[in-house]
Structure formats: C-alpha cells, structure tokens
N, C-alpha and C positions, 0 to 999 in steps of 0.2 A: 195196490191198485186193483189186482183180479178182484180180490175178497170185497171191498170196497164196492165196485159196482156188482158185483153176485147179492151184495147185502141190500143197494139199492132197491133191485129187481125184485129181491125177497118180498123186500116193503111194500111196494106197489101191491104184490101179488094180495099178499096178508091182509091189506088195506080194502080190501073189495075194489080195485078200479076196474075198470070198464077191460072187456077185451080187446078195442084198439090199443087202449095204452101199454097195459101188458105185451101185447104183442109189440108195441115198438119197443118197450125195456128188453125185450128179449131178443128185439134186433139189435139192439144199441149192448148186446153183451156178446156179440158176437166175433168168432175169434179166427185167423188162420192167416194164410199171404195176401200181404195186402200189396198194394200200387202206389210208389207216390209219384206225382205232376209237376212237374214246374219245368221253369225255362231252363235253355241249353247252358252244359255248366261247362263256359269257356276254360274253367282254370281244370278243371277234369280232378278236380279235389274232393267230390261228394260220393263217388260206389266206395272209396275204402273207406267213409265213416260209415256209408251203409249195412260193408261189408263185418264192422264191429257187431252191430245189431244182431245181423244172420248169424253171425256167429254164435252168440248168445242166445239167439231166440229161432232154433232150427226150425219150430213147426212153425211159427208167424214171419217168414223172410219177407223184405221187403222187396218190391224191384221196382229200378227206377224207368220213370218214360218220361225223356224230353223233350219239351216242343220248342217254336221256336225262341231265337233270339230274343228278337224284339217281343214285349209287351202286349202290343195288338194282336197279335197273332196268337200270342200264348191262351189270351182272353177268349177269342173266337173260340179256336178251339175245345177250352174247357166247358164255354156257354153252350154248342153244341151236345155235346155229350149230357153235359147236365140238362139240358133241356127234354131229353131224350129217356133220363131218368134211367141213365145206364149205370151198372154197378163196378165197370171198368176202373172207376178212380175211386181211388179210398181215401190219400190224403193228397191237400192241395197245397201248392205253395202258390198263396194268392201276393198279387203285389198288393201293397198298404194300399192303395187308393178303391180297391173292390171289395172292401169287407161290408158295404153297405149297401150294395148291389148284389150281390152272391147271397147275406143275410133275407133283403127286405124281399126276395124272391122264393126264397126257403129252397136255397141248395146247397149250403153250410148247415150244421148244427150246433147249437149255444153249448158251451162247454162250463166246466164248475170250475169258477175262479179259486178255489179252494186245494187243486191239483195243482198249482202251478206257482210257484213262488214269485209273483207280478209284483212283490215290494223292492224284488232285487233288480228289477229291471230299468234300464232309463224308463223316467215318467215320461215323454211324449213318446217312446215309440209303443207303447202299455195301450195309450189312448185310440191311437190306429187300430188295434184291434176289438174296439170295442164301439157298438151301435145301439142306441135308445137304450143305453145302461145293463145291455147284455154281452157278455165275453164272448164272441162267435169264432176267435183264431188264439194262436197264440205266437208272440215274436218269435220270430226265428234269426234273420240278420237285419240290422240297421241299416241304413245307408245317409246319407249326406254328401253333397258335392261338392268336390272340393278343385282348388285352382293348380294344377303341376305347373311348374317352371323350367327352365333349364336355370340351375343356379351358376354353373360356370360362363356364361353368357352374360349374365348379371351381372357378375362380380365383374369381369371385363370390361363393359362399359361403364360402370361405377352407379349401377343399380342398386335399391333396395325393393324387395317384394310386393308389388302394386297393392294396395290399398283401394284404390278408387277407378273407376273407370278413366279419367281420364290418364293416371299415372299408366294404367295396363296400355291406355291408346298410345299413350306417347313411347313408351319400351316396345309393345309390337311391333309400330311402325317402325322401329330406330333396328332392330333386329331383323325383321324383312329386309329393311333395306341393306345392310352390315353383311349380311350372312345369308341372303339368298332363299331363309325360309319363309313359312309360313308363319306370321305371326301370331295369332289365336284359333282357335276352334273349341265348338265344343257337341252338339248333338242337334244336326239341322236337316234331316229328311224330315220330311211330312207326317209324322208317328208322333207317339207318348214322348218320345223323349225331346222335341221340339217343346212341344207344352210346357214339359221339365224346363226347358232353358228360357222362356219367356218368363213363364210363370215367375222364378227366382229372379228377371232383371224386374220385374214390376217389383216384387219383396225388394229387390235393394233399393231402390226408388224409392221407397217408402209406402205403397201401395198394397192393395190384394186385388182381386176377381171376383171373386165369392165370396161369403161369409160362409164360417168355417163349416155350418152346417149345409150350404147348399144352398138354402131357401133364398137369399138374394142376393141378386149381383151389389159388389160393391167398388165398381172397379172406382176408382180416380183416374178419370181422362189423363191428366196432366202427368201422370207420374206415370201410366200407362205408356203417353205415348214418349217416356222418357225414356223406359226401359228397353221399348223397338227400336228408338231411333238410334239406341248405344249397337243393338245389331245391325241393324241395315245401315249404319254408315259403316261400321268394317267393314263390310262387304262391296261397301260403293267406293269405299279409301282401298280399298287392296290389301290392308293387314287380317284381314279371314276370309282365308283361300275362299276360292268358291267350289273347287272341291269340295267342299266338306259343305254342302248341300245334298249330299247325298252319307252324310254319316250318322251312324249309329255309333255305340259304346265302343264296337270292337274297332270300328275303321277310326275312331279320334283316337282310340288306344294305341295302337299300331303306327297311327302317325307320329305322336309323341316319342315314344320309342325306339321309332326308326330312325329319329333326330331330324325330322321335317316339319317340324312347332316346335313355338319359343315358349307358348302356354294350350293350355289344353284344360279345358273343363271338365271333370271326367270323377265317376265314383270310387270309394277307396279301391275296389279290387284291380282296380288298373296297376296299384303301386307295386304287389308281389311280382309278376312278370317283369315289370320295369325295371326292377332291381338286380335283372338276367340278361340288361337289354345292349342295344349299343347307348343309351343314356346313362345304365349302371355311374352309380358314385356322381354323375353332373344335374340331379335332378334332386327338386326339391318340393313338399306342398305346401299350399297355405289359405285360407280363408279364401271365398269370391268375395271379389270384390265389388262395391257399389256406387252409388251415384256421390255418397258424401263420405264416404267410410266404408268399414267390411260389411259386405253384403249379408242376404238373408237368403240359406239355399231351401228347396223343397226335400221335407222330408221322406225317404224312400226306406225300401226294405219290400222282405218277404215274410208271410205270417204262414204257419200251417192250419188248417181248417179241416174236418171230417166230413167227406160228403154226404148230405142227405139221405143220399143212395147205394153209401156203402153198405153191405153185408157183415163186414168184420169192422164194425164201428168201434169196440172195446181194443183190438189191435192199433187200432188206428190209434185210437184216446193216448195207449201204453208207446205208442214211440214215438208220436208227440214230445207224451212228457220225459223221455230217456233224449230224443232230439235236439230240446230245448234246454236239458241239465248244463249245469256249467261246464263239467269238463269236456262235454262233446262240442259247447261253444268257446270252450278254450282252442279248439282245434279246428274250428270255423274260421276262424283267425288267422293259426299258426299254418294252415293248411288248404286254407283257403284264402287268405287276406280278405276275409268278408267283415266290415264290424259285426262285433255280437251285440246282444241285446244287453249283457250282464254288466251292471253299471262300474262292477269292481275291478273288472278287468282292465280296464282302464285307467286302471291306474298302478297298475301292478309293474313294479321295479324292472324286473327282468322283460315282460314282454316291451314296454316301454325302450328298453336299450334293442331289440331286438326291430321294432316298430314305431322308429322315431316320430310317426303323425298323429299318433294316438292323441295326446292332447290338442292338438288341433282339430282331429276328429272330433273329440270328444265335444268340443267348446261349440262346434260346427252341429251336431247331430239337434243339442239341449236348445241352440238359437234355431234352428232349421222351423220350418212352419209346414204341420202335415196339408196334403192336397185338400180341399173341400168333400168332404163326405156329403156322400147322395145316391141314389138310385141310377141317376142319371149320368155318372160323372164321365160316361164312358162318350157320349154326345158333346158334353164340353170340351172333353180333350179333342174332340176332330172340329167342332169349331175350331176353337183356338190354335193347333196345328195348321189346317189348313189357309186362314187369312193371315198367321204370321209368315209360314213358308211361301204367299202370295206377293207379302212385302220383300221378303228377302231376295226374291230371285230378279238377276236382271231384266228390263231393263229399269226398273227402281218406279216407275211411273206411277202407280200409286202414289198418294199422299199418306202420308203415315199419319195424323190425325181421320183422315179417312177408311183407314183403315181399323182403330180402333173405334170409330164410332159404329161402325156395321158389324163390329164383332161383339161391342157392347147391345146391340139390338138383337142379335140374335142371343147373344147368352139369355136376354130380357125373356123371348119367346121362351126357350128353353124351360124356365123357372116357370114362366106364367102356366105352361101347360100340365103343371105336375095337380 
C-alpha cells in the first residue's frame, strides 16, 4: 500500500503536473496519528480492535472520538468541523445515507476501487458507498432491521412469528393485554431513526418516497398512508406504548431486554447484549413484517471516508483498508454483533451456530432498500420525522391522509429547489 501510493505520487511528479496537484499527491501521502469519528460505541467493542492496529502500527495510532448517539447529532457535528476545514478528523464513519452529501460537497475524498476487494462484499451495501460512479467510502458494518420477539410468549399462546401487520397487531395486542407489557415499539422520537421506521412501513406497503436517486418524489399516497396508519393506530390501540415516543436504539433496546416488549424493531446489535439479558434464551429475530407478507427494511450501516482535510490521508487510506480486511470484520461481529460487510461470513458454519440470525440477516440486509441518495437527504429526513412524529403523538387529530399529502408537498418543494 505505502509503495503503491509513493509510486502514485512519483508519477504525477514525473508526469509534469501542475503544482497544485503535486502538492495534493503529497498531501494525500501523508502519514502519522490519525482520528477516527463516528457515533457512540454502545457495545464498547471498538478501542480493542483499535487497539490491534496501535499495536501494529506505533507511529500511525489511531484514536477514537465519539459523538453522539443519535445520527443527527453525529451529522452536525461532523458538518461543522468540516465546514471549517479543520484537520481534527482523519477518518469518518459516515452513516450509508451521507455518502452524497459529504461527497457532492468535497469533504470526503474518492478512493481507488482497486485497494479494496468490493467483489467480496454484499452488492447493496458496495452501492451505498458509491456516488456518480465514484467510490467516496468504504463499507465498514451493514445493517438491516430486524423484528425481536419474545419467543416463549409465543409459543404460550400458540403463536407463530408475525408475518404481516395485522398478525403482529393481533399478538401485541393479545400480549399487552395477557402480560401487562408493551406490545411493539420500535424508534419514535423526532430523529433519523423515525424516518428509518416510516420509511420501511411505506417499503412494506409496497411503496417508496423518493427515487432512489433523489431527483423525484415518488411516494404512493395510498400505500403511504397505509404504512402511517399501521403506526398511529398502535398507538391509538395501546399496543405501542407511548413511551416510546421518546425512543431511540438504546431506550427500544433496553426495553426489550428488560422484558417490558413483546416485539421490538431494532438493528442486529441489539442481539449481543440481549443474549446477557433478563430475555437471554426467551427471545428470538425474524424478518418486519408487512402489509401483505415480510416487509422491506431500510438499509443502514457505517462506511469509512478520508477527510478532505486530513493531513495524514495515506494513514487514513492504510487502516481503512486493514479496518475493512475480513478478519478484523470477522470480529466486528463476534465482538461486536455488528453485521459485516463480507458476504462470506454469512454463511460460515461455526459463526452461524454461534449467531443463529445470520440467515435472516442475511436474507433481510440483500431485500433491504438503501435510503434515497442526494445532497439534500438530510432536509428530507426532518420533513419526514417531523410530520410522522406530528401524526403519532396524542391526541391523534390530524388526519393521516392529511398528513401525507403536506409531507408529499413539501418533499415536492424540496426536489424542485435543487
């Protein structure tokens, strides 16, 4: 990899280019401690792969800075910095939905598809990191949403694994009522991860919001407002707590586990802690479910990117691509319960017994449908946040077709203004 880009740099030099360029190949070979960014690591599994690296590599260690939890926040804070053209962040852990935002801005740098073995990776989460046919990140963990259950509660009442919305309405409620909990939740404050939980009831509906690239709204009213009305009647039925109007990953997580939900919509990393929990052995995952069959969830994850603005661009590139190697996403996994990108692993005999959702995962990640790429997507998610968290909160008065026609007019403005 050093020789590799030293030989780049050569080239340019030898080549007569200009003195900016030279001067950026000789920033982009640039080498020492670097920073990486991303959100807060609940499971506390990332400084000792870090700590592999340092080990390895004493004059280029890495150190980690977390922001926060939630997604918006993380965003903020990184667009600040970068805006500022500050050299504090070297690599980013961008979420899949800003690789064409951070790109079409120029505070990422396109990386060579040719360092990184993107044939071994799931094909949609490869896609996510890639904008007008430029590689600008590179996967780091997958994600896909998946449905936890309480399986001994199930089997009790002489359940099978809901399939469709109305089978999950008819078990939550019958559980609620049985057992004094909550029946469903899944990620309903006013944030990205509202968006998350709309967006995939409109996919199982049969619908989208966007087209994939951005450029135009395509919601389908009718299937739109089919996906709202499956949440704001749990909420108006009582089978989703209203608690959890105020939840994020960790507080759905936490509820589940604590044995106060009967389902929980929630990403795989929920399952490792689970599996320590008071739910240990009574809990199970399986597909969301949809309006007619198993749903369609949004695809998520984190990509690494090299800032613009880094100084040590060439460290950054090199533990990137040590970051993203299999064994160290073999242990993203086993040490994190994050899915990996690495399409093999999934199906690996031993981790399989070890990680009995992998195939469901797996099945969940390849159907999942990534967020609409766009400069703007970060305005869309606070639309859509905002007038779905307007329907859901008591006292219900809104009309839910009224609601998605004013959220479909603004997404309209939104597009028109680009």
């Amino acid at each position: 990899m050093r020789r590799l880009l030293s030989a780049v740099f050569a080239v340019l030099v030898m080549a007569g280019c200009s003195e900016a360029d030279a001067q950026e190949a000789e920033r982009f070979g640039g080498t020492g401690p670097i920073t990486l960014v991303t959100g807060r690591d609940t499971t506390a599994y990332l400084q000792p792969l870090l700590d592999r690296w340092n080990r390895a590599h004493p004059e280029e260690p890495v150190t980690l800075l977390e922001l926060p939890e939630a997604a918006d926040e993380q965003r903020a804070q990184m667009v600040a910095n970068l805006q500022a053209k500050s050299e504090r962040y070297d690599v980013l852990g961008l979420d899949v939905v800003w690789t064409a935002e951070f790109a079409d801005a120029g505070w990422i740098l396109p990386l060579e598809r040719e360092l990184f073995p993107l044939d071994r990776f799931l094909p949609p989460v490869v896609d996510t990191a890639v904008y007008r046919g430029k590689l600008w990140a590179v996967p780091y963990t997958s994600n896909a949403g998946l449905l936890y259950y309480r399986k001994d509660l199930l089997a009790k009442e002489g359940f099978t694994p809901p399939k469709t919305w109305e089978e999950l309405r008819t078990q939550a409620r019958a559980l609620h009522d049985e057992y004094g909990i909550g029946g469903y939740a899944g990620q309903f404050l006013a944030y990205e991860g509202l968006t998350v939980n709309f967006t995939e009831a409109v996919q199982s509906a049969g619908g989208q919001i966007l087209s994939q690239d951005g450029a135009r709204v395509t919601m389908d009213v009718a299937k739109a407002e089919a996906g709202l009305d499956f949440l704001v009647g749990g909420f108006r039925e009582g089978w989703i707590p209203r608690e959890s109007l105020s939840f994020k990953e960790e507080e759905s997580r936490l509820a589940f586990q604590e044995g106060r939900l009967a389902f929980a919509r929630n990403w795989p990393h929920a399952y490792g802690p689970a599996t320590t929990s008071e739910v240990a052995g009574r809990f199970a995952v399986t597909r969301l479910p949809g309006l007619d069959g198993p749903g369609t969830g949004s695809l998520g994850g984190i990509n690494l990117a090299v800032s613009a603005y880094s100084t040590r661009q060439k460290s950054a590139t090199e533990f990137i691509r040590y970051f993203t190697g299999l064994e160290n996403q073999r242990r993203v996994l086993t040490e994190g319960s994050f899915p990996p990108v690495w399409a093999e692993l999934y199906d690996d005999p031993a981790l399989i017994k070890r990680f009995p959702y992998l195939p469901v995962l797996k099945e969940s990640i390849l159907s999942a449908r990534p967020r609409p790429a766009g400069a703007d997507y970060n305005q869309v998610s606070l639309v859509i946040a905002s007038a779905v968290s307007n329907a859901l909160t008591p006292p219900f008065e809104e009309d839910v077709g009224d609601t998605v026609a004013a959220m479909r007019e603004q997404l309209d403005e939104i597009v028109r203004a680009r």
